[in-house]
C-alpha positions in Angstrom: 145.7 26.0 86.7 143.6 23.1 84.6 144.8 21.0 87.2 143.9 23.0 89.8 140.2 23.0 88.8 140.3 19.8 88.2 141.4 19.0 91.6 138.7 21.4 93.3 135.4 20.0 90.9 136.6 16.1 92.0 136.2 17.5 95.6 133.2 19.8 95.3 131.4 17.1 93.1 132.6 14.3 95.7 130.1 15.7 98.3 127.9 17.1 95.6 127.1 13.3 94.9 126.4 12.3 98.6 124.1 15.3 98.5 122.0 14.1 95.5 121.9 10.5 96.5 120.4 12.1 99.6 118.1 14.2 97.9 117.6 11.6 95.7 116.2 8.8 98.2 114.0 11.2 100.0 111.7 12.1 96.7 111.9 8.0 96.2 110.7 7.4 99.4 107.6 10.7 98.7 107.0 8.5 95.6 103.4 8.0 96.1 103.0 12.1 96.0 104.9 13.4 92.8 103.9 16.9 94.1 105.5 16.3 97.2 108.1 14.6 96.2 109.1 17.0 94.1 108.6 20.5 96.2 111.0 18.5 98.8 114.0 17.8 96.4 113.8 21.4 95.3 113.7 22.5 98.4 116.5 20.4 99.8 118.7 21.3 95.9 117.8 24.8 97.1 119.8 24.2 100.5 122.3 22.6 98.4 122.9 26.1 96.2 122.7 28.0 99.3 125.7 26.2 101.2 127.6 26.4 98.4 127.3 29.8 97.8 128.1 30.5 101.3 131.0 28.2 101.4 132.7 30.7 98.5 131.8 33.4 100.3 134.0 32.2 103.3 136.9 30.5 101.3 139.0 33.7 102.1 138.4 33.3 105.3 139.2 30.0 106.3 142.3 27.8 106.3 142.6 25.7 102.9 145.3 23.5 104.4 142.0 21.7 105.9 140.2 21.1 103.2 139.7 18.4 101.0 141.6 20.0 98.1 144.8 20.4 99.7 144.9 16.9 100.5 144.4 15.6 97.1 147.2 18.1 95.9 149.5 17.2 99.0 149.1 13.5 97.6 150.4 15.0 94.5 153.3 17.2 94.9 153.7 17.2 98.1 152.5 20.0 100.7 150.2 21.1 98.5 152.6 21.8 95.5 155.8 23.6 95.4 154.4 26.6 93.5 151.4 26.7 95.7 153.4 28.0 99.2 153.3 31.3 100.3 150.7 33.9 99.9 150.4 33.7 96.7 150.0 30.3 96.3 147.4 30.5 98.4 145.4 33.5 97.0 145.5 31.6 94.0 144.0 28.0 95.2 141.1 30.4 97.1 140.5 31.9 94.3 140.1 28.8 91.9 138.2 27.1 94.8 135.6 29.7 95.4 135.1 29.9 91.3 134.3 26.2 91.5 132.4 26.6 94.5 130.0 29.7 92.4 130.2 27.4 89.3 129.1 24.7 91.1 126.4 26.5 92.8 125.2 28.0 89.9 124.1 24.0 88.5 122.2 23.4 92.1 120.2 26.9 91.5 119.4 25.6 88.5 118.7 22.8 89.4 116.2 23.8 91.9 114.8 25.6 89.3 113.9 22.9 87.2 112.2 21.0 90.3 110.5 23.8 91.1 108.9 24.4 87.7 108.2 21.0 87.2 106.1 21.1 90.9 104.0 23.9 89.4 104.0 22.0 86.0 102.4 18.8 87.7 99.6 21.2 90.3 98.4 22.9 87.1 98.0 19.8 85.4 96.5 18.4 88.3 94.0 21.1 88.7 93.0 21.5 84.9 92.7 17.6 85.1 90.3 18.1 87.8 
């Protein structure tokens, strides 16, 4: 099981990291406005917590054998693990995906949070600065 969600954070964090250096060059590139800068990477963090929280909602919907978890355990064991075929198996990978996936989620919300407060935190300093 450790090795499960092991498996599915390597894979969820994987894009995870593409998403931030994304989110990550746009508020760069807003430099010049902090306030800016800042409203859009919570913004675009908040996007990031809301596709994750929809892609647990659909895990038991869709086929894991295409997704990027399978592949690292095919690499592993081989077909995705002996224990892991048949329904059960596969119950069980869904379910420790989608956890991950809410886990996950739950740091981008978060997240967001922070960037969000911190906007508000620079406009009031901004406005009792004057």
């Amino acid at each position: 099981m450790d090795m499960l969600r092991s498996l599915a954070d390597h894979s969820i964090r994987r894009v995870l990291c593409a998403a931030a250096l994304a989110i990550l060059a746009v508020m760069f590139g807003l430099g010049e406005d902090p306030v800016l800068a800042l409203q859009s990477g919570a913004l675009m963090t908040a996007a990031v917590w809301l596709g994750l929280w929809g892609a647990a909602l659909q895990i038991p919907r869709i086929d894991l054998r295409r997704t990027g978890l399978w592949r690292q355990l095919s690499a592993l064991a081989g077909e995705g693990g002996r224990r892991l075929r048949g329904p059960d198996g596969h119950r069980q990978l869904a379910a420790v995906l989608a956890e991950r996936l809410m886990w996950h989620a739950d740091r981008a919300g978060l997240a967001a949070l922070g960037l969000a407060g911190a906007t508000f935190a620079l406009q009031g300093y901004r406005v009792l600065r004057g």
